[in-house]
PATORRO-469068 format. One line per field, with one value per residue (C-alpha): chain; residue number from 1; x, y, z. Coordinates in Angstrom, 2 decimals. Layout:
<atoms>
chain <- [A_...]
n <- [NUM_...]
c1 <- [X_...]
c2 <- [Y_...]
c3 <- [Z_...]
</atoms>
This chain:
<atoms>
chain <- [A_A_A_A_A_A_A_A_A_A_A_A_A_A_A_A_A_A_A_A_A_A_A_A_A_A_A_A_A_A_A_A_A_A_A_A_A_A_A_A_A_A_A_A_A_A_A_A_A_A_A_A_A_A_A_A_A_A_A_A_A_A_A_A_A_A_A_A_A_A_A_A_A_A_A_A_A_A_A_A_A_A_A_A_A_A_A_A_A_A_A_A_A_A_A_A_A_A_A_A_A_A_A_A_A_A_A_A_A_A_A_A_A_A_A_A_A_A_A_A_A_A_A_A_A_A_A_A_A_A_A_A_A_A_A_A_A_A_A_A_A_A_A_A_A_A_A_A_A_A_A_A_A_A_A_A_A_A_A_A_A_A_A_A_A_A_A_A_A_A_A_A_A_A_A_A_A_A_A_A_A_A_A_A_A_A_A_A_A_A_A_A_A_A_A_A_A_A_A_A_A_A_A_A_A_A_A_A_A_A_A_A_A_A_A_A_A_A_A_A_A_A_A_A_A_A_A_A_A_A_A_A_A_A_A_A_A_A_A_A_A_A_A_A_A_A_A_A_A_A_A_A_A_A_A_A_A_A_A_A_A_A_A_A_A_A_A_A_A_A_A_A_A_A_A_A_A_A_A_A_A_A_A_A_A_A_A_A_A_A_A_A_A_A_A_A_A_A_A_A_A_A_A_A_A_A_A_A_A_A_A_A_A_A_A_A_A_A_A_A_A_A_A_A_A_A_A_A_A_A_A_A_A_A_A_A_A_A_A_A_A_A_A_A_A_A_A_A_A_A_A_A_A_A_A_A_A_A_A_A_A_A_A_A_A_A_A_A_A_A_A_A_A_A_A_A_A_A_A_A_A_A_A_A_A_A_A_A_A_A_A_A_A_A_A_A_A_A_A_A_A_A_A_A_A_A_A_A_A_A_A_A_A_A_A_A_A_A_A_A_A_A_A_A_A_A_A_A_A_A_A_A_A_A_A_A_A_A_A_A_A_A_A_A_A_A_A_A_A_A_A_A_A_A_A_A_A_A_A_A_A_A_A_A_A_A_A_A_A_A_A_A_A_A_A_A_A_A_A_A_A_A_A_A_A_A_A_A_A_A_A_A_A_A_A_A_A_A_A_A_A_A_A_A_A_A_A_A_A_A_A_A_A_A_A_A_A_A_A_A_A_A_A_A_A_A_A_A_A_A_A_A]
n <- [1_2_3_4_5_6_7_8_9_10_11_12_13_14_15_16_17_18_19_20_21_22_23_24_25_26_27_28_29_30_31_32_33_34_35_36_37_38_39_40_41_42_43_44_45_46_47_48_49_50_51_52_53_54_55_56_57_58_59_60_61_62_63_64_65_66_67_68_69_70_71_72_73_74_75_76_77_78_79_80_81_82_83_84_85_86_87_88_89_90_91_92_93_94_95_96_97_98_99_100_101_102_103_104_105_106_107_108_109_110_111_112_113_114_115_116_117_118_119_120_121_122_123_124_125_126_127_128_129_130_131_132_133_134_135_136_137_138_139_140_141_142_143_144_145_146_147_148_149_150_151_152_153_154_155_156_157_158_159_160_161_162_163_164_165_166_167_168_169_170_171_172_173_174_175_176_177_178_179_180_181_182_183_184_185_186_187_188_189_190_191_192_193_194_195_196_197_198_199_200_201_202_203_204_205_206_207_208_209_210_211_212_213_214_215_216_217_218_219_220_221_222_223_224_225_226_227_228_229_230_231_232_233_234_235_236_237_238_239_240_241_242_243_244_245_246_247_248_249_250_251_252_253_254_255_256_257_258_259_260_261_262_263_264_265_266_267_268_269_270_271_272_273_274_275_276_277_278_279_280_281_282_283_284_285_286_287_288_289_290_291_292_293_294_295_296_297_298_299_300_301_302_303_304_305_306_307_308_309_310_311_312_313_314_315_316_317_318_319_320_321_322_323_324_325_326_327_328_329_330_331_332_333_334_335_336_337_338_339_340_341_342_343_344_345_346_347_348_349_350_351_352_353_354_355_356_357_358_359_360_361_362_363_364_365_366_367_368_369_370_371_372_373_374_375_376_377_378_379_380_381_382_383_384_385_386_387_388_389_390_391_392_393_394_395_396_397_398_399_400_401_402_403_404_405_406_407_408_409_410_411_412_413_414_415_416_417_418_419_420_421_422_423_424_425_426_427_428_429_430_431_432_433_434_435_436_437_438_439_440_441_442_443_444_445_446_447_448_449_450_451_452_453_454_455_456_457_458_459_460_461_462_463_464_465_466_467_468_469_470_471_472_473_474_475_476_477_478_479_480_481_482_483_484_485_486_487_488_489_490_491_492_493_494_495_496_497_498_499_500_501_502_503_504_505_506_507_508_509_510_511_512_513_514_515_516_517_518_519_520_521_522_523_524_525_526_527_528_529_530_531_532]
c1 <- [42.63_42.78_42.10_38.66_37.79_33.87_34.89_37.84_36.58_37.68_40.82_41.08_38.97_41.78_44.19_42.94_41.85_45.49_46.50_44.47_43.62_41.51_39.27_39.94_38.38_35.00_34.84_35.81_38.07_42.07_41.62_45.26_45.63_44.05_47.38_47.01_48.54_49.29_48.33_47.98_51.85_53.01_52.72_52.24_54.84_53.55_50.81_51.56_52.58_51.05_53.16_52.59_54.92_53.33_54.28_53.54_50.44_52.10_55.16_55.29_54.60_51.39_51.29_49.47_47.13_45.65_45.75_42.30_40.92_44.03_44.16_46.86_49.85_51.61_55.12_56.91_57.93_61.47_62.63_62.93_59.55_57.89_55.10_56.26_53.28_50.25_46.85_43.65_42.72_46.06_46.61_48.19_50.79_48.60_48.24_52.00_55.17_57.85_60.69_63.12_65.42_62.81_61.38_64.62_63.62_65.40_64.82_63.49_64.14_60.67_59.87_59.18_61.96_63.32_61.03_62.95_61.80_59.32_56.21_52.71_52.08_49.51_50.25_47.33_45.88_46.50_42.55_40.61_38.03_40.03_42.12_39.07_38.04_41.33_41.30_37.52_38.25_41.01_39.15_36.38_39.26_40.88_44.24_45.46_44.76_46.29_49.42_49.85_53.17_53.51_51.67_53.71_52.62_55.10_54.69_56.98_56.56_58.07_57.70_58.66_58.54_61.78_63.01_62.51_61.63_60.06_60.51_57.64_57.03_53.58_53.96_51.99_53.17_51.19_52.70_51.97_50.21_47.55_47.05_48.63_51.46_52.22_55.24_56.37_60.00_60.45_63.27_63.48_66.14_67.56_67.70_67.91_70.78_71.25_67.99_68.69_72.01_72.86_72.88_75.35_77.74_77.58_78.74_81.64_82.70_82.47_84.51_87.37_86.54_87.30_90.30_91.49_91.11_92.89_95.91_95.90_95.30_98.69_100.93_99.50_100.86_104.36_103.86_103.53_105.77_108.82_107.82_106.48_104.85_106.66_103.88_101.40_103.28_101.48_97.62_97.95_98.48_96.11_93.45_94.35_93.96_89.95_89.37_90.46_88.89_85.55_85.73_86.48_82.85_81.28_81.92_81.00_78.22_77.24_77.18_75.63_73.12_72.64_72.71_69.99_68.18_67.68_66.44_63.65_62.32_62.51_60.40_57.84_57.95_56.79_54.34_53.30_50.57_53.74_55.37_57.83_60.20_62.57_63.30_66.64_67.95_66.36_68.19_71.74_71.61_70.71_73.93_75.96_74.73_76.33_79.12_79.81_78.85_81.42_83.71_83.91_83.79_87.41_88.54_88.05_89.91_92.65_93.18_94.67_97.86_98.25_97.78_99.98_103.03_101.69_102.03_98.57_96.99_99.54_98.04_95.00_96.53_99.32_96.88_95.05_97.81_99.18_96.24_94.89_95.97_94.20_91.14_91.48_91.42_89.09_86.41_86.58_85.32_82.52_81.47_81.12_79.29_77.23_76.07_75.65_72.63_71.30_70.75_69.13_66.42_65.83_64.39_62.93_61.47_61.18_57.78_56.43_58.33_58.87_62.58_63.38_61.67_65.12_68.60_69.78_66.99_68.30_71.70_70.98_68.30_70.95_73.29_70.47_70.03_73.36_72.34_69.23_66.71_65.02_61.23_61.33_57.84_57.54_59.68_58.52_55.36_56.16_58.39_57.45_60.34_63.13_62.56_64.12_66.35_67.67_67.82_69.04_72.00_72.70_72.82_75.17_77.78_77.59_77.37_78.87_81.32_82.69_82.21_84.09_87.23_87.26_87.29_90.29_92.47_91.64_92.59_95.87_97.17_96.41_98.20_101.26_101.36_100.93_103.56_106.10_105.02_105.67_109.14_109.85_111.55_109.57_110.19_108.82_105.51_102.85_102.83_106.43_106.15_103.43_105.54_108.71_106.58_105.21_108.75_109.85_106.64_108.17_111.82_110.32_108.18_111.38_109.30_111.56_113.51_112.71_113.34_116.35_117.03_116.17_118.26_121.52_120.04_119.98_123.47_124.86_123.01_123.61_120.18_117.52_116.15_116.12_114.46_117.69_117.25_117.08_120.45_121.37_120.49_121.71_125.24_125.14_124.82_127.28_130.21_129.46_129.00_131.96_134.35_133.38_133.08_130.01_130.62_129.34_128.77_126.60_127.76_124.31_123.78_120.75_118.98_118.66_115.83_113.41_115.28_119.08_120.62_123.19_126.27_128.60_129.39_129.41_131.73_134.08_136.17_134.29_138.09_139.09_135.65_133.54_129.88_127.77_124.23_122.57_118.98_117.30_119.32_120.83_123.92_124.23_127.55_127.42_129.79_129.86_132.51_133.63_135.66_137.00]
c2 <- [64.09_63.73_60.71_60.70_64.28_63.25_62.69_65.02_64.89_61.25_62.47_66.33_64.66_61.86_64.55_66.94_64.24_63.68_66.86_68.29_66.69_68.25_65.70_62.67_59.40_59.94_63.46_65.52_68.06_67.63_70.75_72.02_74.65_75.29_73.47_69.87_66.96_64.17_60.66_62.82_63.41_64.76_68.65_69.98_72.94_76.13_75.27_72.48_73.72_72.44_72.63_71.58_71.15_71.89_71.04_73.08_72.39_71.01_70.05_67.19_66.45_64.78_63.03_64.18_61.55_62.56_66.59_66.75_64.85_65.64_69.26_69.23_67.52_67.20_65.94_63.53_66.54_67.92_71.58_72.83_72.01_73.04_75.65_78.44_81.12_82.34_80.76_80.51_83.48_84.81_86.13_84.78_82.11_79.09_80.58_81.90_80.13_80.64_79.75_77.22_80.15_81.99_79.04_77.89_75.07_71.76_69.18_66.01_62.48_60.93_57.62_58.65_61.37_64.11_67.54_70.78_73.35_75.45_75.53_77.20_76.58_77.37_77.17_75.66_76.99_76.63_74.87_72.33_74.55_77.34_74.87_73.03_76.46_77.12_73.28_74.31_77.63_75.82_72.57_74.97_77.11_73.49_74.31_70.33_69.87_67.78_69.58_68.47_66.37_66.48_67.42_67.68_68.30_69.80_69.97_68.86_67.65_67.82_64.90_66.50_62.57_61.31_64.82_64.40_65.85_64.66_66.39_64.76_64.92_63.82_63.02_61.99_61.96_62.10_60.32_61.12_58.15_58.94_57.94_58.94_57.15_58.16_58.01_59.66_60.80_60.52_61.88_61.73_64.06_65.12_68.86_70.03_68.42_69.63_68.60_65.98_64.84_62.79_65.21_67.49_64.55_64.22_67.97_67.28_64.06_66.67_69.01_66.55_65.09_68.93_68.86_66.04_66.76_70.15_67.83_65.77_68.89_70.49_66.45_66.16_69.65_69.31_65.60_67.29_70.04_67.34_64.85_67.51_65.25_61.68_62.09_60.88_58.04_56.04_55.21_55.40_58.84_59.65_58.13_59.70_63.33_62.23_61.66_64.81_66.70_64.73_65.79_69.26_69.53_67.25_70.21_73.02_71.50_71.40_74.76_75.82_73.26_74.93_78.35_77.22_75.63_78.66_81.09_79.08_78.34_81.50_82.54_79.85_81.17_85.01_83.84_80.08_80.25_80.09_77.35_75.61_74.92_72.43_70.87_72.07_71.24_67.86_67.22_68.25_66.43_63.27_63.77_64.66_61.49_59.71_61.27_60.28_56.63_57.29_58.38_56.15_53.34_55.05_55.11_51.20_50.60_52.32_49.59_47.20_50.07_48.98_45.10_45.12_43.78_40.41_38.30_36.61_39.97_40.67_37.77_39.92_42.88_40.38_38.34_41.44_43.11_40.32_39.31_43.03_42.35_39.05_40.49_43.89_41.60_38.90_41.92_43.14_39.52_39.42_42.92_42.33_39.42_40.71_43.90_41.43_39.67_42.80_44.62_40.99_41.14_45.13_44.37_41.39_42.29_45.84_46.75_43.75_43.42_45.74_44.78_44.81_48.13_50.11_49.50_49.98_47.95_45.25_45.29_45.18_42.40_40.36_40.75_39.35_36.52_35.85_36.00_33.51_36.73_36.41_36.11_33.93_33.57_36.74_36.46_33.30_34.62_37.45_35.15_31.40_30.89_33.06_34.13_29.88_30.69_33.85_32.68_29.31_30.44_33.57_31.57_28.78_31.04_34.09_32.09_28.35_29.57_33.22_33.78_30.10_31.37_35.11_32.45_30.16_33.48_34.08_30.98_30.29_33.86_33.05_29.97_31.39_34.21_32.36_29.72_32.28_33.76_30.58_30.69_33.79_34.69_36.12_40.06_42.27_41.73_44.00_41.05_41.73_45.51_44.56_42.44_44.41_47.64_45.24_44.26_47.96_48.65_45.92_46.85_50.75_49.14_47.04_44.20_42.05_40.12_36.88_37.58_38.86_34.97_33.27_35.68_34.18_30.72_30.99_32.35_29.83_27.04_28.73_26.72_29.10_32.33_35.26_38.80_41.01_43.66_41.52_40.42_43.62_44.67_41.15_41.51_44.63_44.15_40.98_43.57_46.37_43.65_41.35_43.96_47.01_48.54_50.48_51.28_48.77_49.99_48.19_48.08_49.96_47.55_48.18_44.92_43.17_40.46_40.34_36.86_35.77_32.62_32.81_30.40_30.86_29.86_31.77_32.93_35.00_37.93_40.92_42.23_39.55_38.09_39.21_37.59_36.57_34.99_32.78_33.44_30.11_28.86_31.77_33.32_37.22_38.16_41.69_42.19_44.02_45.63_46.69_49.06_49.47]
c3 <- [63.67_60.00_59.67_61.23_60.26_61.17_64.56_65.69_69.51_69.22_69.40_71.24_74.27_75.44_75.08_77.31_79.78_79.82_80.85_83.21_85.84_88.21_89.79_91.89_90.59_92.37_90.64_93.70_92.70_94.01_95.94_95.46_93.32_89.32_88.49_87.12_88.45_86.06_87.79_91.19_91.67_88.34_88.29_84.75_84.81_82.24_79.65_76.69_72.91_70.01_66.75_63.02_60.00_56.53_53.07_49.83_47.47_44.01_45.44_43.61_39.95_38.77_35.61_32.68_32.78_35.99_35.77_35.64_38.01_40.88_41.81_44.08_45.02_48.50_48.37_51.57_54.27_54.02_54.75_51.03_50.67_53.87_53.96_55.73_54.24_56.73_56.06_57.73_60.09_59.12_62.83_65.62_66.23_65.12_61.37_61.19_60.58_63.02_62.25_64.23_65.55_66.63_68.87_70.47_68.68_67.38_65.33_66.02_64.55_63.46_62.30_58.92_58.39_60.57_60.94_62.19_64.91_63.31_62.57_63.00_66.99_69.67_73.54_75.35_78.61_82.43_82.26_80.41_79.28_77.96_75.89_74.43_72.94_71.72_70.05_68.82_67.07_65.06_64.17_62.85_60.62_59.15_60.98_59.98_55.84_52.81_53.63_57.32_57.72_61.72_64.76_67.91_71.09_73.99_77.69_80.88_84.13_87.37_90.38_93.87_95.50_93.32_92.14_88.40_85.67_82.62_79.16_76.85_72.82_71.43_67.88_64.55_61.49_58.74_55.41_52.04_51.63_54.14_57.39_60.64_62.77_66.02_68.69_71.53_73.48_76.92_78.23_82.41_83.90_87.11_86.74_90.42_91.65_94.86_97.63_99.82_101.87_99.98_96.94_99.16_99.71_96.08_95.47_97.61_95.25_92.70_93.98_94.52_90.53_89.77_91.70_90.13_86.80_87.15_88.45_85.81_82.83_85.01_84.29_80.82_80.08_81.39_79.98_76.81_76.95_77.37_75.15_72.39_69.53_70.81_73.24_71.17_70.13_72.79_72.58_77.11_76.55_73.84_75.68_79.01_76.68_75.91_79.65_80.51_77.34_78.02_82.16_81.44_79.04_81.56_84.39_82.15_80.98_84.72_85.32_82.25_83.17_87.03_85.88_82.63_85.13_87.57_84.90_83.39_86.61_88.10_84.70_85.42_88.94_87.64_85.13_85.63_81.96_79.52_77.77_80.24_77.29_79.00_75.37_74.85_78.50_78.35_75.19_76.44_79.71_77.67_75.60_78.89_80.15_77.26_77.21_80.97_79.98_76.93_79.21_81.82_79.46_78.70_82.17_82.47_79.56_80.94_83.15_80.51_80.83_84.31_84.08_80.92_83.38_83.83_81.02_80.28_80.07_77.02_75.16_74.00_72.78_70.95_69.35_67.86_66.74_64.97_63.15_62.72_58.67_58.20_60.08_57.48_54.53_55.44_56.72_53.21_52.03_54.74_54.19_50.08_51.18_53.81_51.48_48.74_50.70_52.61_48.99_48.25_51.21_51.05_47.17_47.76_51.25_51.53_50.26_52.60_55.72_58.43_59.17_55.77_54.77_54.60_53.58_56.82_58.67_56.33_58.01_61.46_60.72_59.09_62.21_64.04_62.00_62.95_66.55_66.54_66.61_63.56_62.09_59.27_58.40_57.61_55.09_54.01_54.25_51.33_48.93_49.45_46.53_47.22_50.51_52.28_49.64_50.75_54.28_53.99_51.59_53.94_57.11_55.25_53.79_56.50_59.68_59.06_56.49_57.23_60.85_61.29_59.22_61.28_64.52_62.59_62.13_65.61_67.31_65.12_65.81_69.30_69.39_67.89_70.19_73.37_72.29_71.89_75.28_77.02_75.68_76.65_80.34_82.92_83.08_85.81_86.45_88.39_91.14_91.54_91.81_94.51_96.43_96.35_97.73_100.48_101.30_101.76_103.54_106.40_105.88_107.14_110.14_111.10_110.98_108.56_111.08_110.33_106.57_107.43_109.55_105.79_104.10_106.41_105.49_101.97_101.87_104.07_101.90_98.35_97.13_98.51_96.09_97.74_96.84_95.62_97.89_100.87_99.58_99.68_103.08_104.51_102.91_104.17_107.90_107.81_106.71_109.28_112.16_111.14_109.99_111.63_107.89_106.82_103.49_100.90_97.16_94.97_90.83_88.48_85.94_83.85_84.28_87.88_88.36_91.28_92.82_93.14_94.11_95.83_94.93_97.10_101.30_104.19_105.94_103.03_103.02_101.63_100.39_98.41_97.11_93.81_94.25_91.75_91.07_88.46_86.75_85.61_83.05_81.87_83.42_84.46_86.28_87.91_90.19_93.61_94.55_98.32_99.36_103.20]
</atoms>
């Protein structure tokens, strides 16, 4: 607008062709309702809201020099210089600040800085005409000057096909060094949750979620009432304490969201010309989206705590634990490093190149360096000296020199730990605890027979291993069947392995006999004693 002030209908014209659609392409009108439909299918729910952010006149200092020929003096926008005093007609919304409480407002996150939620606003009207008059009277009063910063324009849709809606921001920003950049936010949400079957099917997965969680809030709190502060000892159960916490905000949130939902439509519904201010809702289902993303990111992780039995999964967590030191230190030297050259390529790059123009655009360019994803001529193109300097000494000691010693630490501590695993005897392993509930599962069905025929073998034999409580059940039977005795105690000993071999010959006398076994090459002698 601004930036053409010769023209402004340049500008107001696409918007409100944007808007309000009333005609079909051959200029027939839609024939629905005075409503418009956005590409035919998108209803335009209220009116739109047009906002602006103003700074002060002489908020910034103008040297002496130039005093006389530069009257006033409009600063970069931020909120201790904003403009908050009437102007123009001095009535109505459009020439009075409102502050960001008084808009259920919030701030948003430009490209230039970030702008809060006030401002001097206008709604627009339910038709094209009405708003283009509305547009005139404040093109004719200078409602955007010197001291314009932002101009945002609100409005949200709803599609009825797919069940959507869709919260949209309009924005230009208007630096202090003239000019006008624009952007946009989209954000596409699922507010009414409950249409179709399939939505109702969902509500009952939801209702056994709830019931879940309150199962698990009732074992963490008993959990935690034993184990007072040991409890947190373990990272298992810290994590399984964010699950929960995150679930529990995740339903609330979904009421709030139901409830929040119902009342602005049911305003809409009584008067359909105000703002349909969907902002705030469109904003907080975003974040409860990533906090379910956040969450069940969590939840996979929590797998590693069930697959830590089996040995080759323990490799990972060994390897980073032992090396978490030499990682500590050596990040320190990368980091100095890595600071070193993004400081380097912010000053020589920054007034020239786009992914160099801040600090922090610095650092994530450099990490993409790293990654092959880089535009060197434009830095060649603004330092033909130091910028193949810059890169070629960056890419030498960052990638071929630092990132190659973060992968040695790696792969040593990995060979050290997985060495010493090998070494190590087998201990119970989730496999085991699978097979030895499969074996009950047949012992229960009486379908175990033929186990029970290998069992006889591999005691007659003394060579075959054997599961231990098969063993058990075998030796057992033999006693009540051979000697007409039934009771058979079994010594606790706090360490039994998943297989025995049995080294002794059948047939023995259960009075006079101890038994034992042997465990790969080291020897464990519980004994079993019977009593008749």
């Amino acid at each position: 607008w601004p930036t053409t002030p010769r023209n402004p209908n340049q500008f107001i014209s696409p918007l409100l062709d944007s808007l309000y659609w009333a005609k079909w392409y051959n200029n027939k009108s839609l024939g629905q309702n005075t409503q418009s439909y956005i590409y035919y299918e998108n209803l335009l729910l209220g009116v739109p809201r047009m906002r602006q952010l103003k700074v002060q006149n002489n908020s910034c200092v103008v040297h002496d020099d130039f005093k006389e020929d530069i009257s006033g003096c409009y600063d970069v926008y931020s909120e201790e210089k904003e403009d908050r005093s009437p102007f123009g007609l001095l009535n109505g919304t459009a020439w009075q600040y409102h502050t960001e409480e008084e808009l259920d407002g919030s701030s948003h996150w430009g490209k230039l800085t970030t702008y809060s939620g006030g401002g001097y606003y206008i709604d627009l009207k339910m038709s094209r005409e009405e708003s283009a008059e509305s547009l005139q009277v404040l093109k004719e009063n200078l409602w955007l000057d010197r001291g314009t910063r932002a101009v945002f324009v609100d409005f949200s849709v709803y599609n009825a096909n797919i069940n959507l809606f869709c919260v949209l921001r309009l924005l230009v920003e208007f630096p202090a060094t003239g000019g006008a950049i624009p952007s946009w936010q989209i954000r596409t949400v699922k507010l009414l949750r409950y249409v179709s079957t399939w939505d109702f099917f969902v509500v009952s997965c939801e209702i056994v979620f709830c019931v879940f969680i309150f199962y698990y809030v009732v074992e963490e709190m008993l959990e935690l009432h034993i184990h007072r502060l040991q409890y947190f000892t373990s990272i298992w159960n810290i994590l399984d304490i964010v699950v929960i916490l995150l679930s529990i905000v995740a339903i609330g949130f979904h009421i709030f969201r139901t409830i929040e939902v119902n009342r602005l439509m049911g305003q809409l519904l009584k008067n359909p010309s105000i703002y349909a201010d969907f902002e705030f809702l469109a904003f907080w289902q975003t974040q409860y989206n990533n906090m379910n993303a956040v969450n069940l990111f969590f939840a996979w992780i929590k797998i590693f705590k069930y697959i830590s039995f089996n040995k080759t999964m323990t490799q990972l967590s060994s390897t980073l634990a032992r090396c978490a030191k030499d990682i500590l230190g050596f990040a320190i030297m990368f980091f100095i490093v890595f600071f070193a050259y993004a400081q380097l390529g912010y000053l020589l790059f920054g007034t020239q190149v786009e992914n160099f123009s801040t600090f922090v655009k610095c650092i994530f360019t450099q990490f993409r360096i790293i990654l092959g994803d880089f535009d060197y001529n434009a830095i060649d193109n603004a330092n033909r000296i130091l910028g193949p300097i810059y890169f070629v000494t960056y890419v030498f000691f960052v990638f071929f020199v630092l990132l190659n010693m973060f992968l040695a630490i790696i792969n040593d501590t990995y060979s050290e730990v997985k060495e010493e695993l090998s070494n190590q005897k087998n201990e119970l392993q989730l496999s085991d605890i699978l097979k030895q509930g499969y074996n009950r599962t047949l012992m229960k069905l009486k379908l175990n027979k033929d186990r029970i025929s290998d069992v006889q073998k591999a005691l007659q034999k003394g060579t075959k291993e054997l599961e231990f409580e098969d063993f058990k059940n075998s030796l057992r039977k033999q006693v009540a069947s051979e000697d007409g005795m039934s009771s058979l105690n079994f010594s606790s000993y706090s360490r039994l392995p998943s297989t025995i071999k049995a080294i002794y010959h059948l047939p023995f006398n259960a009075r006079d006999h101890h038994i034992s076994y042997r465990e790969n090459s080291q020897i464990i002698l519980p004994v079993f004693s019977f009593r008749i």
